[in-house]
C-alpha positions as CSV (number, residue, x, y, z in Angstrom):
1,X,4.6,5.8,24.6
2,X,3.4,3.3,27.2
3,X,5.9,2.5,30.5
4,X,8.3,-0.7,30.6
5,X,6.1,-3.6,31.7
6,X,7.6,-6.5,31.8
7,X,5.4,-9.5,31.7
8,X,7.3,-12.7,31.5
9,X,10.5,-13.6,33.6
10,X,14.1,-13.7,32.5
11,X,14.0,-17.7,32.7
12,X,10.9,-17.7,29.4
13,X,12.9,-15.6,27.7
14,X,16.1,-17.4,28.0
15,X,14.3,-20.8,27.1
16,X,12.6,-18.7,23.6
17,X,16.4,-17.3,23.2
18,X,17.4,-20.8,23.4
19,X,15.0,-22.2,20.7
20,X,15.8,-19.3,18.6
21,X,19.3,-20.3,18.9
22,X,18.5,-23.7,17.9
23,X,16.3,-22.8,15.0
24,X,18.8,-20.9,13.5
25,X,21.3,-23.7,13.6
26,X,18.7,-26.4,12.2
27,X,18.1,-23.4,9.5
28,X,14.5,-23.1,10.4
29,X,12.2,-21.2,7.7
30,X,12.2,-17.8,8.1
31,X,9.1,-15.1,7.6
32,X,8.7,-14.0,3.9
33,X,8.4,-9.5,3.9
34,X,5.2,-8.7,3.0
35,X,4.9,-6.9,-0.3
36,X,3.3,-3.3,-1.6
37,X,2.3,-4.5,-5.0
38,X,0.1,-2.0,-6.0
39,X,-2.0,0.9,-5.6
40,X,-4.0,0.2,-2.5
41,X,-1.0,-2.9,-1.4
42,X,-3.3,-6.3,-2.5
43,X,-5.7,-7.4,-5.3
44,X,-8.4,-6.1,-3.0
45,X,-6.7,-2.9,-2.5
46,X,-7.7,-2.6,1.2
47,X,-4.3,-1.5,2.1
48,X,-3.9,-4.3,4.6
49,X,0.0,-5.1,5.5
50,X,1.8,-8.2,7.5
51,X,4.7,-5.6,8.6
52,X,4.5,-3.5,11.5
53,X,5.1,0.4,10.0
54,X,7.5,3.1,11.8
55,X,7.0,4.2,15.5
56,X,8.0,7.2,14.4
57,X,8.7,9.9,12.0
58,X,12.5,9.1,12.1
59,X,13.8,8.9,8.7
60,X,15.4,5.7,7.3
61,X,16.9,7.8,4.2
62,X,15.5,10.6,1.8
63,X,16.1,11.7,-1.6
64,X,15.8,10.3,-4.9
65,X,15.5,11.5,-8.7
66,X,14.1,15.2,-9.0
67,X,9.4,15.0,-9.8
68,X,7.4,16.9,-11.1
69,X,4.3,14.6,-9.9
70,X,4.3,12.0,-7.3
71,X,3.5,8.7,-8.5
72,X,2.6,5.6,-6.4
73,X,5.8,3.5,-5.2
74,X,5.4,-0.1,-5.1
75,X,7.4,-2.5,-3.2
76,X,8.8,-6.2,-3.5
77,X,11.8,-7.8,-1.2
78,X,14.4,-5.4,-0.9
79,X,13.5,-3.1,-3.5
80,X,11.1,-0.1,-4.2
81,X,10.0,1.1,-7.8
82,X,8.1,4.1,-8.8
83,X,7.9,6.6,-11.8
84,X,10.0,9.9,-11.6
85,X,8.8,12.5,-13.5
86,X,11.0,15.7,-14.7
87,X,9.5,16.5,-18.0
88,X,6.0,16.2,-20.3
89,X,6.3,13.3,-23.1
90,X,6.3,17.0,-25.2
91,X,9.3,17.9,-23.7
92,X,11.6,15.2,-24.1
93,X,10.7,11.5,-24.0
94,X,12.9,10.2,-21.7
95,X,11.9,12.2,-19.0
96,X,9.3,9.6,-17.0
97,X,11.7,6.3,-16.5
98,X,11.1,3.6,-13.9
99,X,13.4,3.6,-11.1
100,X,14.5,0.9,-9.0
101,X,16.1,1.9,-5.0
102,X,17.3,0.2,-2.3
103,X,14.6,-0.5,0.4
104,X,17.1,-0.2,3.1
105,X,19.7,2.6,2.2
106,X,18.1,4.1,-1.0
107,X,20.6,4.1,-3.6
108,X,19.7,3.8,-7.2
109,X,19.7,0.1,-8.4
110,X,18.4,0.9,-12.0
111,X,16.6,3.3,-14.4
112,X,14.4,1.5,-17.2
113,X,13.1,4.2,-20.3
114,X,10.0,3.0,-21.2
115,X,9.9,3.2,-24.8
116,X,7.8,6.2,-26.8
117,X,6.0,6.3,-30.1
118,X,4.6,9.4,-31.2
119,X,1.5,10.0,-29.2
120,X,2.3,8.2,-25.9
121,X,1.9,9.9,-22.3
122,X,4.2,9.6,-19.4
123,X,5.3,6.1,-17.8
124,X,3.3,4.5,-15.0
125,X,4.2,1.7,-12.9
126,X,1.4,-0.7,-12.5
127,X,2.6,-2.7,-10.1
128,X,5.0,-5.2,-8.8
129,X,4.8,-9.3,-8.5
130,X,6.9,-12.4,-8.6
131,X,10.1,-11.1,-9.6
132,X,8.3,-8.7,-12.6
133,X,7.5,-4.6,-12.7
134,X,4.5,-3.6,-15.1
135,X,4.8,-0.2,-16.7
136,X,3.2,1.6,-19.5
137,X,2.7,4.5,-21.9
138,X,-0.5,4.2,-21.7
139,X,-3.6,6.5,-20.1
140,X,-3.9,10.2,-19.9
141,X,-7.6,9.4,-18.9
142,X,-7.8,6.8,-21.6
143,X,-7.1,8.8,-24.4
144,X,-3.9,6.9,-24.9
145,X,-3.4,3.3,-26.0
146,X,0.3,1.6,-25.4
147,X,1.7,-1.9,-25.1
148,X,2.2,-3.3,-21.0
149,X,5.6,-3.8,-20.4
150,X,7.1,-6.7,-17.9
151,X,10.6,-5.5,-16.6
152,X,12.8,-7.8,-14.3
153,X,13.1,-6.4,-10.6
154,X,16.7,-7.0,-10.6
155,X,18.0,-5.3,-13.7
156,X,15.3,-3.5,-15.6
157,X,15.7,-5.2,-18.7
158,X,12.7,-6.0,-20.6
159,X,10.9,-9.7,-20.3
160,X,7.9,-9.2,-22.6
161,X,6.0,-6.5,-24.2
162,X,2.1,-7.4,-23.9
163,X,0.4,-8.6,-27.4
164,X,-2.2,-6.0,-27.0
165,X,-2.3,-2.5,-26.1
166,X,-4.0,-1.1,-22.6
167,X,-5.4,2.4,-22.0
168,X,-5.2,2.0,-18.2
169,X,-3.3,5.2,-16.5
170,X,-1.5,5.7,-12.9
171,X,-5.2,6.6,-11.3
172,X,-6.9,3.5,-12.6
173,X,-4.3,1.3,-10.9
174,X,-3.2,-2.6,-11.3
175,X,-4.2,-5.7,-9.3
176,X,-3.2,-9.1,-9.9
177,X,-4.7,-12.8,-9.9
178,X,-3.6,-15.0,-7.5
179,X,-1.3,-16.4,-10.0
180,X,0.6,-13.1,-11.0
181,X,-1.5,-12.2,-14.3
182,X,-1.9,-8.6,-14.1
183,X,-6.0,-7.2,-14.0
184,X,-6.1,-4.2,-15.8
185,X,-9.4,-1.9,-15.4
186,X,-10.0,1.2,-17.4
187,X,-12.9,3.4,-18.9
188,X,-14.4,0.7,-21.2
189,X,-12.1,-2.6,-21.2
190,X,-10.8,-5.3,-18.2
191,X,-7.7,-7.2,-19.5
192,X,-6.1,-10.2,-18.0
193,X,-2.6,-10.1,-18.9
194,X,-0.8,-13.5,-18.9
195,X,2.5,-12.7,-16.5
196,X,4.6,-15.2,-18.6
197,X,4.4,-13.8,-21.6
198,X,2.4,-10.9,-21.9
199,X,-0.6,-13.0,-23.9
200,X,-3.8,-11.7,-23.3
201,X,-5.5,-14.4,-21.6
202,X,-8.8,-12.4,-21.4
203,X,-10.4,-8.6,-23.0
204,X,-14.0,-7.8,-21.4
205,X,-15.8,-4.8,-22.3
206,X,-17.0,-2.5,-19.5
207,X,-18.3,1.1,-18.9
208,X,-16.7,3.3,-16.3
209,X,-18.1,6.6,-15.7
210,X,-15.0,9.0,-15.5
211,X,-12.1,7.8,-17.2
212,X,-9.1,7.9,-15.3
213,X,-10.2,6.2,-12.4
214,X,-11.8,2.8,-13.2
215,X,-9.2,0.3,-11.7
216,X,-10.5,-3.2,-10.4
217,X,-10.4,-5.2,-7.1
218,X,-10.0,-9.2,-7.1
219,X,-11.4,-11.0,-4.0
220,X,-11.1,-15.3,-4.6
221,X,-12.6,-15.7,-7.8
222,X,-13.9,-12.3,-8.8
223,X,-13.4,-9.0,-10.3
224,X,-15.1,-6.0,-9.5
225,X,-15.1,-2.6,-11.1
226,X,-18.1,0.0,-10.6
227,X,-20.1,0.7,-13.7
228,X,-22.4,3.5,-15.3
229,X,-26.1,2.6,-15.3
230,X,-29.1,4.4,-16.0
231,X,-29.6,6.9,-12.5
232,X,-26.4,6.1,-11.0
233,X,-23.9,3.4,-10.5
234,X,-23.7,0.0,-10.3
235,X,-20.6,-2.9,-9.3
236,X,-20.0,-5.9,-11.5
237,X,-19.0,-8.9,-11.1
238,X,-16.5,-10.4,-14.0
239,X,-15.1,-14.2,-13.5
240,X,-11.7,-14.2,-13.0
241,X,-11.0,-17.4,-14.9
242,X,-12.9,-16.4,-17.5
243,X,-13.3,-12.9,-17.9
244,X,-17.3,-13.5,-18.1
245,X,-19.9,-10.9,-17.1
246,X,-21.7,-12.7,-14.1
247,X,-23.9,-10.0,-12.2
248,X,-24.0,-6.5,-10.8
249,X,-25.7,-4.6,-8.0
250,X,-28.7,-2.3,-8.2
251,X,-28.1,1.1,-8.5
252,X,-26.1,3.1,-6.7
253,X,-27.9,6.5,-7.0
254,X,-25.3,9.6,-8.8
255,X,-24.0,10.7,-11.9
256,X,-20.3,10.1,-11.9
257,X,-17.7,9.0,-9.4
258,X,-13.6,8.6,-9.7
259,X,-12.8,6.0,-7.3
260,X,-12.2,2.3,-7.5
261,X,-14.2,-0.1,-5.0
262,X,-12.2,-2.1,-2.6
263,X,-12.5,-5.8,-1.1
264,X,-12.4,-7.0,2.7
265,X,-10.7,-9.8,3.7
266,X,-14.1,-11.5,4.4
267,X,-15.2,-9.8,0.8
268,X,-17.1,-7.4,1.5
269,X,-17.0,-4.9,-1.3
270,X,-16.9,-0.9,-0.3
271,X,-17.4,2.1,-2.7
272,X,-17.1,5.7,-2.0
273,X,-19.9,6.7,-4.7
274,X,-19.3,10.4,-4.6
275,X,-19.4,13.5,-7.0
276,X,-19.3,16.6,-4.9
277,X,-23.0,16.2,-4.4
278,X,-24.1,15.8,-0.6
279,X,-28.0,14.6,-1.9
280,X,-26.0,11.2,-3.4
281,X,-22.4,11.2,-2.0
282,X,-22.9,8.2,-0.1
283,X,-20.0,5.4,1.2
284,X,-21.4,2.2,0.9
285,X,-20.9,-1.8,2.1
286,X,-22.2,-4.3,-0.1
287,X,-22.0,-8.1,0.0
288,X,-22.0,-10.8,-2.6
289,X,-23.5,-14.2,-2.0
290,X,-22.3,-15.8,-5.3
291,X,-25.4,-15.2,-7.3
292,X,-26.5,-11.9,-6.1
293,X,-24.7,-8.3,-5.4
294,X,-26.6,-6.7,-2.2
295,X,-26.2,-3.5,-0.4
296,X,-25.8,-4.1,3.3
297,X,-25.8,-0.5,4.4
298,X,-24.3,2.7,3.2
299,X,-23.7,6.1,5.4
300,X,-22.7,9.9,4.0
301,X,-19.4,9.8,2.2
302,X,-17.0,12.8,1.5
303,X,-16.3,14.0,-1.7
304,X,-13.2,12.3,-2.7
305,X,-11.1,11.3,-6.1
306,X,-8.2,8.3,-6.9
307,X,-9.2,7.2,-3.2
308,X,-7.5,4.2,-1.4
309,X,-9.2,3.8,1.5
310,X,-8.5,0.8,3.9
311,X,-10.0,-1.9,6.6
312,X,-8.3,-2.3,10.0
313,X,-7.6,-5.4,11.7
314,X,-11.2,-6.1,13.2
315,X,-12.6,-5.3,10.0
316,X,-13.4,-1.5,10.5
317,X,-13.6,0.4,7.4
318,X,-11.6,3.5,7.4
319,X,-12.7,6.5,4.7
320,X,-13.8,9.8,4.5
321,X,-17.4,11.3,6.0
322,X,-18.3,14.8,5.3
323,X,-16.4,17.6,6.1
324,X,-12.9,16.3,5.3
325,X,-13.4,14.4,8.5
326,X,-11.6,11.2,8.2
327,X,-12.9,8.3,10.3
328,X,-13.5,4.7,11.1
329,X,-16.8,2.6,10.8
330,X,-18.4,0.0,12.1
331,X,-18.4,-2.5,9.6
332,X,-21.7,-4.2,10.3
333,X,-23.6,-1.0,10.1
334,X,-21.6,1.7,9.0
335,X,-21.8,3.4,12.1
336,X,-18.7,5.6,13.1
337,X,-16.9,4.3,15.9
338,X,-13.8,6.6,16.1
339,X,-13.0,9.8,14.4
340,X,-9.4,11.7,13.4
341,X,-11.5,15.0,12.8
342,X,-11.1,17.4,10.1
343,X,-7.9,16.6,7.2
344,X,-6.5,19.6,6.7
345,X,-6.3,20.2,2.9
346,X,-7.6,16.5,1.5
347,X,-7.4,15.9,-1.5
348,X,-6.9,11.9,-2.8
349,X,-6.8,9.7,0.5
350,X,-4.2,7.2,0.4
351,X,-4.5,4.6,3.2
352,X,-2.0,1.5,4.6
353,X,-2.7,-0.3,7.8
354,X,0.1,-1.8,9.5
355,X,0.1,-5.7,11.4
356,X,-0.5,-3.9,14.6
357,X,-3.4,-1.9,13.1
358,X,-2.3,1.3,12.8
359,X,-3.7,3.6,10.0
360,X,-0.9,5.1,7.6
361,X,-2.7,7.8,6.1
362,X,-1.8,10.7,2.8
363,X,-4.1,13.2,2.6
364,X,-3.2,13.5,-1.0
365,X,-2.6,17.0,-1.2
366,X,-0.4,19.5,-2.9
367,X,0.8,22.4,-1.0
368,X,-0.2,21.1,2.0
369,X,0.4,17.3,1.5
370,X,0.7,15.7,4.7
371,X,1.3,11.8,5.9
372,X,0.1,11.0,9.0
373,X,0.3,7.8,11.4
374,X,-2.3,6.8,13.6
375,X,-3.2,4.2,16.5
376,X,-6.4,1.9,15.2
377,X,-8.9,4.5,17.2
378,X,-7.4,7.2,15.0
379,X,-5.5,9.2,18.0
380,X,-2.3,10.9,16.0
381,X,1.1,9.1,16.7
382,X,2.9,11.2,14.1
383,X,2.9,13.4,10.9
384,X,5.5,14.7,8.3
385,X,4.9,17.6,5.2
386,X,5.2,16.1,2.0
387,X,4.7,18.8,-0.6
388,X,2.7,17.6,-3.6
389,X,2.0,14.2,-2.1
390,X,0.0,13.3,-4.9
391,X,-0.4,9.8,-4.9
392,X,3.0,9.1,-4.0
393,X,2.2,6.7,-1.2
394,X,2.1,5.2,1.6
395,X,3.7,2.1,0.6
396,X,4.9,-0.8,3.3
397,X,7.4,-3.4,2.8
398,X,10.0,-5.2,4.2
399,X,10.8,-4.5,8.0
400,X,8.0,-2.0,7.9
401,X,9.6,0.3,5.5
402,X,7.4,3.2,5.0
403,X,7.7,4.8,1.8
404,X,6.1,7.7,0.4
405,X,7.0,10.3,-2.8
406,X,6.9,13.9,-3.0
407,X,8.1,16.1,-5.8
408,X,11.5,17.6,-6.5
409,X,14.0,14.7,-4.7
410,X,11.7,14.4,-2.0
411,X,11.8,10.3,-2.0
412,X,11.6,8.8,1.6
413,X,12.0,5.7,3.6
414,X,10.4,5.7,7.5
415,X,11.5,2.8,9.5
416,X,11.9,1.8,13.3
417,X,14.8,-0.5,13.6
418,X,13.0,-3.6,15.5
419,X,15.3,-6.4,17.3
420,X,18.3,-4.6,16.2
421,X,19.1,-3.7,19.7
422,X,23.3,-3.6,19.3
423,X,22.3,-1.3,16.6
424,X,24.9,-2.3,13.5
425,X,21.8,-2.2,10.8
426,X,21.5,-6.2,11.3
427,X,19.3,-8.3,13.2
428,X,20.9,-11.5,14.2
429,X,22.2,-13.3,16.9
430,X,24.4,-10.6,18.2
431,X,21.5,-8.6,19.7
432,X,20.4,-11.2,21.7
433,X,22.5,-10.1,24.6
434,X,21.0,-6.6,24.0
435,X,17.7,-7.9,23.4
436,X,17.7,-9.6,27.1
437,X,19.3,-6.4,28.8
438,X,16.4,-4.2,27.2
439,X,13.7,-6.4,28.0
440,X,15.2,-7.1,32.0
441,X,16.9,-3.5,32.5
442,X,15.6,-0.7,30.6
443,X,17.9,2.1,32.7
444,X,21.1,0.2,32.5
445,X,20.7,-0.6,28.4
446,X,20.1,3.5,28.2
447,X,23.5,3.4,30.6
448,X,25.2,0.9,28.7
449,X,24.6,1.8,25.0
450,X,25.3,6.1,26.0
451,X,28.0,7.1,23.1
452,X,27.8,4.2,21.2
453,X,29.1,4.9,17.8
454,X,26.8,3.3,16.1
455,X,23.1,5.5,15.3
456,X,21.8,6.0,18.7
457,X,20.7,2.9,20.6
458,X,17.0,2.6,21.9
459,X,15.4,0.5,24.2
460,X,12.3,0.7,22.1
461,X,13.8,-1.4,19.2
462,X,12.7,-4.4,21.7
463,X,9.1,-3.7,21.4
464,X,8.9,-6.1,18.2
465,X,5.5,-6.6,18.1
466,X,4.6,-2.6,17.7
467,X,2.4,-2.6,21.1
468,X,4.0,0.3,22.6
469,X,5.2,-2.1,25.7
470,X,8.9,-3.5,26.1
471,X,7.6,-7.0,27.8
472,X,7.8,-10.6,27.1
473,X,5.2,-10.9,24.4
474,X,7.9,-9.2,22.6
475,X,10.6,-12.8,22.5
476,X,8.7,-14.7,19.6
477,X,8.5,-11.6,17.5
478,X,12.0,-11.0,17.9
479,X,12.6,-14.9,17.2
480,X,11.3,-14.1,13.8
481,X,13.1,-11.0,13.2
482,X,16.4,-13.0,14.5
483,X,15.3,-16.2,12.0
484,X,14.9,-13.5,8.9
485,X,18.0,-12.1,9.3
């Protein structure tokens, strides 16, 4: 961590104390969390987040329902919903429910059993939006066809069953239209579902190349999933009113690939087109113009599977070069800028970047499964074990809550405790005092908050805006964390 530097005087930070003070009595709007709502966080799946993730590794809570696999949490307000698996639909049915946990102490809120007809596979969650969670029977590399079910977030009880059945599975992955209406990719079909009742607004026929892993990414008014063509591989574009085939790229030289492509904020679409084949593993950047999908560079890619790889706050692409070396590129060339070095035991990259820019990252591995946090140039802040890691995460939501899934009850929540400086679990107007002492008198806050009984103070819950400095740039972010309550 960086040294105290204080960089505005106590007489600005009275003034923005003041006008907090006055915002809260004039019951100002407050900042709305920022949501996880599927694999890969957004409809571009780029893994970008508004919250500022942990400092730290310092557990918020741990353990949930006993695994066998980890499945991809997803996030929405104040809750956190994932899949926990103890048993093969041969087993016992009822042995893959949806579970619903508190995002801040991580008690059970509610268990949902999907329901199962003869032939089903185990229960995914899709995702997560406006007040609806999407699971489904369906998958097991599209062998199986089920109905999409809409459950409510604060109950589990069923809203609608879809009209039609899916074949998507936990690896394809869900993203949603800017209106809700869930976008289902899989080996040989796109659905858009209609969020209010489950209608299918549009079916359009496709053709992955490995099933399993043929999710979509939305950017504005597209859909993009990548397709098998003659050599290789190319991306599509589908209309997202519509569902209509517009135009794809040329092709992407290989033979199969098991990733989904991802979206830039400034659209930009990035594939990992890999198949354990250095002569055509290749990572590449292509841009669409509206009437024409081009390839703008593309560098040597690592062999990966049921990646989620992310873009950092100036637009550099993070993702996996040969090697198992994990790094960051420049995204007008592809150049690498920064590197993390060699992943021990990689497997499927899982990526979240934070509103301060800092690279969550799960190597995706089993034995060795590991999370790691990173500053933007990809120096190592912190890493945990998380045995069988899977696809279990990262996830970010409210506050910065950090969540990730292991198997057995390994379910955890990271989170660094930001404004609440009196430390009682709230942030409100009783840490202003606090909030002033840390920011004026770092020594004498240590002195004064010594044998609280409260969780142990620190001075470093002042450093709201995640910039590793305790200083006056710090008062408006803690306005907002005041305002949000």
């Amino acid at each position: 961590m960086l040294p105290y530097h204080p960089r505005k005087n106590s007489l600005l930070a009275g003034i923005a104390l003041l006008s907090c003070a006055v915002g809260l009595a004039l019951q100002a709007p407050v900042a709305v969390a920022d949501d996880w709502y599927n694999s890969g966080g957004n409809a571009g799946r780029n893994g970008q987040s508004a919250e500022f993730g942990p400092d730290t590794a310092n557990l918020l809570w741990s353990g949930g329902r006993t695994s066998l696999i980890a499945w991809q949490p997803v996030i929405e307000g104040e809750r956190v919903f994932m899949v926990r698996q103890s048993g093969w639909p041969s087993d016992e049915p009822e042995k893959s429910p949806v579970v619903a946990m508190d995002l801040n102490t991580g008690t059970e809120l509610w268990v949902t059993h999907i329901p199962f007809n003869t032939g089903d596979w185990t229960t995914w969650v899709a995702g997560v939006r406006d007040g609806q969670v999407y699971a489904s029977r369906a998958g097991n590399g599209a062998s199986v066809s089920a109905q999409l079910y809409a459950l409510d977030v604060g109950d589990g009880h069923v809203l609608w069953i879809s009209d039609d059945e899916i074949d998507a599975g936990a690896y394809d992955g869900v993203v949603f239209a800017p209106d809700g209406d869930p976008i289902i990719g899989s080996f040989r079909d796109i659905w858009r579902i209609d969020a209010y009742d489950g209608s299918t607004v549009w079916q359009a026929a496709r053709s992955g190349s490995v099933s399993g892993s043929c999710g979509a990414a939305v950017h504005d008014d597209a859909v993009y999933v990548i397709d098998a063509a003659y050599g290789g591989h190319v991306v599509k574009r589908y209309d997202l009113p519509t569902g209509a085939f517009l135009y794809a790229s040329d092709v992407l030289p290989g033979f199969t690939i098991q990733n989904t492509p991802m979206v830039g904020p400034d659209g930009t679409i990035y594939v990992s087109r890999t198949q354990n084949n250095p002569t055509v593993d290749y990572f590449y950047a292509l841009e669409d113009d509206g009437a024409q999908i081009t390839a703008k560079w593309s560098v040597p890619a690592g062999w990966s599977t049921s990646s989620e790889f992310a873009i950092g706050l100036d637009g550099s692409v993070y993702m996996m070069a040969p090697g198992d070396e994990l790094v960051r590129l420049d995204p007008t060339n592809g150049s690498i800028i920064d590197s993390a070095g060699v992943i021990p035991g990689f497997s499927k990259p899982r990526m979240a970047v934070d509103a301060a820019g800092r690279l969550f990252f799960s190597n995706g591995a089993f034995s060795s499964g590991r999370l790691y946090s990173f500053n933007a140039d990809l120096t190592e802040r912190w890493s945990a074990a998380v045995t069988n890691i899977n696809i279990g995460g990262p996830a970010l939501g409210a506050r910065g809550t950090l969540v990730v899934c292991g198997v057995g009850t390994d379910v955890r929540a990271y989170r660094t405790p930001r404004g609440d400086l009196n430390c009682d679990g709230l942030v409100n107007g009783f840490d202003i005092d606090h909030f002033i002492q840390a920011l004026e008198d770092w020594d004498g806050y240590i002195a004064d908050h010594d044998g609280d009984p409260f969780p142990p103070c620190d001075p470093w819950y002042a450093d709201c805006n995640a910039d590793d400095h305790v200083d006056g740039f710090d008062i408006d972010w803690f306005v907002e964390l005041v305002l949000a309550g």
